[in-house]
C-alpha positions as CSV (number, residue, x, y, z in Angstrom):
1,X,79.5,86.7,26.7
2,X,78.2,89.9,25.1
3,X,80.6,91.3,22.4
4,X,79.4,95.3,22.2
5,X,81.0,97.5,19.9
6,X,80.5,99.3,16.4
7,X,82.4,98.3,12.5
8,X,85.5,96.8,13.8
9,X,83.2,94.8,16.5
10,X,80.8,93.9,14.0
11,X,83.6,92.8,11.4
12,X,82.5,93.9,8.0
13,X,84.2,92.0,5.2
14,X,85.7,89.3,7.4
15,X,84.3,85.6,8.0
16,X,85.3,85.1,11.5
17,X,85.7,88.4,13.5
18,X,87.0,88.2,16.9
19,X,83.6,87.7,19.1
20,X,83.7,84.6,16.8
21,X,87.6,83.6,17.8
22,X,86.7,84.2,21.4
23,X,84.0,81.7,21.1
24,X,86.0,78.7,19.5
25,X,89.0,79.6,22.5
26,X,86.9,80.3,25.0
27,X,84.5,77.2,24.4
28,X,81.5,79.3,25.0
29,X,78.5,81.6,23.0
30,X,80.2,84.8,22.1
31,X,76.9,87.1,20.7
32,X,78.2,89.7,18.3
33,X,76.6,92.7,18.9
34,X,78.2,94.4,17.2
35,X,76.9,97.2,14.5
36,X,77.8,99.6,11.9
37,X,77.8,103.1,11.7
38,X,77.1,102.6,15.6
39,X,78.6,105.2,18.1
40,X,77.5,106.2,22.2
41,X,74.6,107.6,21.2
42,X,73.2,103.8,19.6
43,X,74.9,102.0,22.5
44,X,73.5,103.6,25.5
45,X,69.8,103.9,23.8
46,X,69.3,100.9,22.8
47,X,67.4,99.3,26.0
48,X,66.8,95.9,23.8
49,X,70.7,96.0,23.8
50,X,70.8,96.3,27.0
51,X,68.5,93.4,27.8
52,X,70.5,91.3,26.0
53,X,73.8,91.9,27.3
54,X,72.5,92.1,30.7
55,X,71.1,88.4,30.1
56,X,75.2,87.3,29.6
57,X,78.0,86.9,32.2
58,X,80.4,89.1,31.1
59,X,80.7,91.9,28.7
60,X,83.5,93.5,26.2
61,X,82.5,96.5,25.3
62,X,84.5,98.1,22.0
63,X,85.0,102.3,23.2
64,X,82.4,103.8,20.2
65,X,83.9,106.5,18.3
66,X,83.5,110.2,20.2
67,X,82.2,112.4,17.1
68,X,78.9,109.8,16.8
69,X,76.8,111.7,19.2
70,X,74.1,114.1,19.7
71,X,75.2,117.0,22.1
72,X,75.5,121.2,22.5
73,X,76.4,121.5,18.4
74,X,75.2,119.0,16.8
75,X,72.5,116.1,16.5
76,X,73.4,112.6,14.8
77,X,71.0,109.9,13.8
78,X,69.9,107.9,16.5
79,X,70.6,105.0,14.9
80,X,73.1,105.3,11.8
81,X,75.8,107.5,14.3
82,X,77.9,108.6,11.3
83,X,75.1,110.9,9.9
84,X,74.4,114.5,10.3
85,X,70.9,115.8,11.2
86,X,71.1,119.4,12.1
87,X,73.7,121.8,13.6
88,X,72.1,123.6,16.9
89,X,71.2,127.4,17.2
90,X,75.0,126.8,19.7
91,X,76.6,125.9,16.7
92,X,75.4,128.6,14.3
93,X,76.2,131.1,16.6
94,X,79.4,129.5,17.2
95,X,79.7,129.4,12.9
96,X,77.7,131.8,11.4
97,X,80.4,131.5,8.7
98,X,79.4,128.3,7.8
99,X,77.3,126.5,5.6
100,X,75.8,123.2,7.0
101,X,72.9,122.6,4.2
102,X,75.7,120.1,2.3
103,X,77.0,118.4,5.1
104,X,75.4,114.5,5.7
105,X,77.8,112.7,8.0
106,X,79.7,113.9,11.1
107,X,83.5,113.5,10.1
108,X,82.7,116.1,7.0
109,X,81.0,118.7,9.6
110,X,83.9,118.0,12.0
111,X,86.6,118.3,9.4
112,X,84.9,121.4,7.9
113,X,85.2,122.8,11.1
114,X,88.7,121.7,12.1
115,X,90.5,123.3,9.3
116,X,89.5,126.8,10.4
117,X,92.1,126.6,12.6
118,X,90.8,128.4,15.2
119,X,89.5,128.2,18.9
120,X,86.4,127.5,18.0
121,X,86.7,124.0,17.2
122,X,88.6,123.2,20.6
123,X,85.2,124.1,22.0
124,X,83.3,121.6,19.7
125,X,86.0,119.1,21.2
126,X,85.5,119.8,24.5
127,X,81.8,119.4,24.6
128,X,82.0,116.1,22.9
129,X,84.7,114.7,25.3
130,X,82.6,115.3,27.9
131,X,79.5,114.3,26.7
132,X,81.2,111.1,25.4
133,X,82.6,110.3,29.2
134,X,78.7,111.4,30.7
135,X,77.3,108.8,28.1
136,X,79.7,106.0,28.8
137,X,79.9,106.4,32.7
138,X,75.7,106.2,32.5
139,X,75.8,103.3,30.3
140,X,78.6,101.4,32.2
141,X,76.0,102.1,35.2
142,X,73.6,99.9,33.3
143,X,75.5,97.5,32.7
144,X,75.5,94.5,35.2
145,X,78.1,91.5,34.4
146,X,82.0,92.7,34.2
147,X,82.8,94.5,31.8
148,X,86.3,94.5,29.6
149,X,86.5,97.6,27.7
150,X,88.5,97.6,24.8
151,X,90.5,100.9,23.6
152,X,90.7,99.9,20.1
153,X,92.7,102.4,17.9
154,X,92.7,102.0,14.0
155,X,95.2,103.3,11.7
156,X,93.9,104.2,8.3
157,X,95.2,106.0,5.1
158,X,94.5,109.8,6.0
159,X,93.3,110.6,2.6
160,X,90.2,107.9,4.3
161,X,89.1,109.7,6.9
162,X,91.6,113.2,7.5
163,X,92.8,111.5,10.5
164,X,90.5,111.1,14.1
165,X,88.8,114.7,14.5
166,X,88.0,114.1,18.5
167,X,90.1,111.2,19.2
168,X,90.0,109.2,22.5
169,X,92.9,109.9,25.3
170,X,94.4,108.1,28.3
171,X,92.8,110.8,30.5
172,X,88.7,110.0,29.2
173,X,89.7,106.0,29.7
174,X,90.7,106.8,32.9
175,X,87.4,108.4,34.3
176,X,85.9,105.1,33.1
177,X,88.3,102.8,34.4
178,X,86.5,102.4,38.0
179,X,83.7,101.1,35.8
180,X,85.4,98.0,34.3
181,X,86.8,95.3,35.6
182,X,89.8,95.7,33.3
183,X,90.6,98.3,30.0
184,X,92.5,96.2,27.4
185,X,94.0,98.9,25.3
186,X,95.8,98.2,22.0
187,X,96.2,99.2,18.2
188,X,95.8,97.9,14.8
189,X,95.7,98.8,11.0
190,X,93.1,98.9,8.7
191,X,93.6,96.7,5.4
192,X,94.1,99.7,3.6
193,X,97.5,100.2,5.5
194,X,98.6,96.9,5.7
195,X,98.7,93.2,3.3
196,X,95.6,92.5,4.4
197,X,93.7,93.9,1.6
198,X,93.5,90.5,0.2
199,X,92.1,88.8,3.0
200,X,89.2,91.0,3.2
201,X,86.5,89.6,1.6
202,X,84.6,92.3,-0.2
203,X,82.9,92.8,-4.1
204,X,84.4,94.8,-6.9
205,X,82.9,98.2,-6.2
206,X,83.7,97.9,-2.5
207,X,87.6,98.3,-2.3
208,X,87.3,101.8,-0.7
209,X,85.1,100.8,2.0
210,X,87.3,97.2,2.6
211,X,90.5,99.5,2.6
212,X,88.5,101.3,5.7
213,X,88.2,98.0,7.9
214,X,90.8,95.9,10.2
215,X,91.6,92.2,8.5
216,X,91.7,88.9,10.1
217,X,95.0,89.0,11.5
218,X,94.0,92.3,13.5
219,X,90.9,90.1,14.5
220,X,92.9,87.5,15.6
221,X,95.7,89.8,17.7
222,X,92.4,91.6,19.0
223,X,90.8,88.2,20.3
224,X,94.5,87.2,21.7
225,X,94.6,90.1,23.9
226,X,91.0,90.0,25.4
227,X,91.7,86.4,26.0
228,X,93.8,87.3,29.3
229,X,91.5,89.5,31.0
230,X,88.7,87.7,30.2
231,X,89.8,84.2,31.7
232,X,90.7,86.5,35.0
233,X,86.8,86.8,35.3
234,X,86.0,83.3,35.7
């Protein structure tokens, strides 16, 4: 089984993220493919990826973030998702007000623009919904064992990350819903927001980045809950 997904997939900080407790309950290989900083547009790219999963019998892809994608506004690394390249002539029409030559990572440009409080930014949003959806529906395409998506929503400190800019809603799972042989939807904190902090394992200087990231008992509840729809495969 191919485990597809981006930090909470990948499972920074913890010794046995859930592709690893699918594998010991499931009694069979489990490949993390997990990867940081990884959004759509390092998912559906990455044709090596694809090779791989498409070598497995059955797929759980994590839903990637929406703001980690090139589109209209805005181009993101192609593979570190989180970072800011260049705004498009769109978006400095759209903000001439604004400055971009400081901004390195999406969630600043996305929270500089969100607190104008303006119509504008319901624009930005609305272009990367439906970018988002394009990109998944193409890769889900692509994709040819069964595939369990997993709706995984992660509550963190605000002061971490201003809250979810773009966030994901029922109505963009639903368009991708005829792609997947089941949606397992659920919700978990980050260590920061739970007593988990001291079950992350992570180095002196690395306590705000640790405080970002889901524990082991959220790994565990995660792997408990794919467990279902995954045995329904076989």
């Amino acid at each position: 089984m191919a485990c597809v997904g981006g930090d909470e997939t990948f499972g920074r900080f913890v010794e046995r993220p859930f592709p690893a407790i699918l594998e010991a309950k499931l009694n069979k290989t489990c490949a993390n493919f997990g990867s940081l900083f990884c959004g759509v547009e390092a998912i559906s790219r990455g044709q090596g990826l694809l090779d791989l999963v498409n070598g497995s019998q059955q797929c759980v892809l994590q839903a990637p973030d929406v703001p980690g994608q090139s589109n209209l506004f805005y181009r993101v690394h192609p593979r570190r998702n989180d970072r800011f390249l260049e705004p498009t002539k769109e978006l400095l029409d759209l903000y001439p007000d604004v400055d971009f030559t400081e901004v390195h990572f999406v969630r600043h440009l996305l929270g500089r623009l969100r607190v104008k409080d303006d119509a504008r930014f319901d624009i930005i949003a609305q272009e990367l919904r439906a970018a988002w959806i394009r990109s998944l529906r193409s890769l889900l395409g692509r994709i040819d064992p069964p595939v369990v998506l997993l709706w995984l929503r992660v509550r963190r400190h605000q002061s971490l990350e201003g809250g979810d800019p773009v966030p994901i809603d029922a109505a963009m799972i639903d368009q991708l819903r005829p792609l997947c042989a089941s949606v397992v939807e659920m919700s978990v904190c980050a260590s920061g927001v739970s007593d988990e902090l001291e079950d992350v394992l992570f180095g002196t200087l690395q306590q705000p980045m640790a405080e970002y990231v889901i524990g082991p008992s959220a790994h565990k509840v995660i792997a408990d809950a794919l467990l279902p729809p995954i045995r329904d495969l076989n």
